[in-house]
C-alpha positions, 0 to 999 in steps of 0.5 A: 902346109897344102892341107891348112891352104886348101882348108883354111883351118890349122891340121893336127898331125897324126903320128904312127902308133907301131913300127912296120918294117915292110912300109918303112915306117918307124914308131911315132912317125908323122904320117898324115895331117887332119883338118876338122871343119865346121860352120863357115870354114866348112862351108867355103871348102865344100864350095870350093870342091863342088863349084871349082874344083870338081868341074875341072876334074875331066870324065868326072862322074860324081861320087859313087852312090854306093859311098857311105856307113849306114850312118849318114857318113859320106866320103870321097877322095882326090888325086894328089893331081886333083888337090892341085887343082885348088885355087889355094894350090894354083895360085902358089903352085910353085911354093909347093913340090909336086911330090909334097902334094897329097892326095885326101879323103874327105868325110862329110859327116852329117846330122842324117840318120841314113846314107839316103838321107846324106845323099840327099843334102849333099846334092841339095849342096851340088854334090854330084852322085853316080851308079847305083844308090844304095838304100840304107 
């Protein structure tokens, strides 16, 4: 449910493959929830990260430079703290439980062909970076 309010796209449900006693996790358990973005709904979501969301994150830095797999890939992720931080989350705030609000790894998938090159279009986009950039 936050994941299609923050995404604006409809999250496939990922279910475990095997059981692991340890985590208490049984087979076929609904474990996390997956939105693939593309075009206009892309767009709005990186956005609302960049314009909105990363601002009020306090002692931000950026994503750290040395992020990506040497493949043009990029990710960074958010705080169940910070996912509440997302206008679609604020204005609702009280429809979801804190404990229901997930932190999330996001991946930037990108048409560049090195780390450098992804770097570079996402701060075209606002994307703030930090440390040391690795020259894939």
């Amino acid at each position: 449910m936050v994941v299609q309010a923050v995404t604006g796209v409809k999250a496939e449900i990922r279910l475990s493959r095997k059981s692991v006693a340890n985590w208490g996790l049984k087979k076929e358990m609904e474990i996390s929830a997956v939105a693939r973005m593309s075009g206009p709904a892309m767009y709005k979501f990186l956005a609302t990260c960049i314009d909105v969301v990363m601002p009020k994150i306090k002692e931000f830095k950026g994503v750290r430079g040395t992020t990506g797999d040497r493949s043009g890939n990029l990710a960074f992720g958010f705080d169940p703290e910070i996912v509440a931080m997302f206008p679609e989350i604020e204005a609702n705030y009280d429809a979801y439980p804190s404990k229901f609000i997930p932190g999330c790894h996001i991946i930037c998938k990108t048409t560049a062909r090195s780390d450098r090159d992804a770097r570079m279009l996402l701060s075209a986009f606002g994307v703030p970076f930090y440390g040391k950039m690795k020259e894939w």
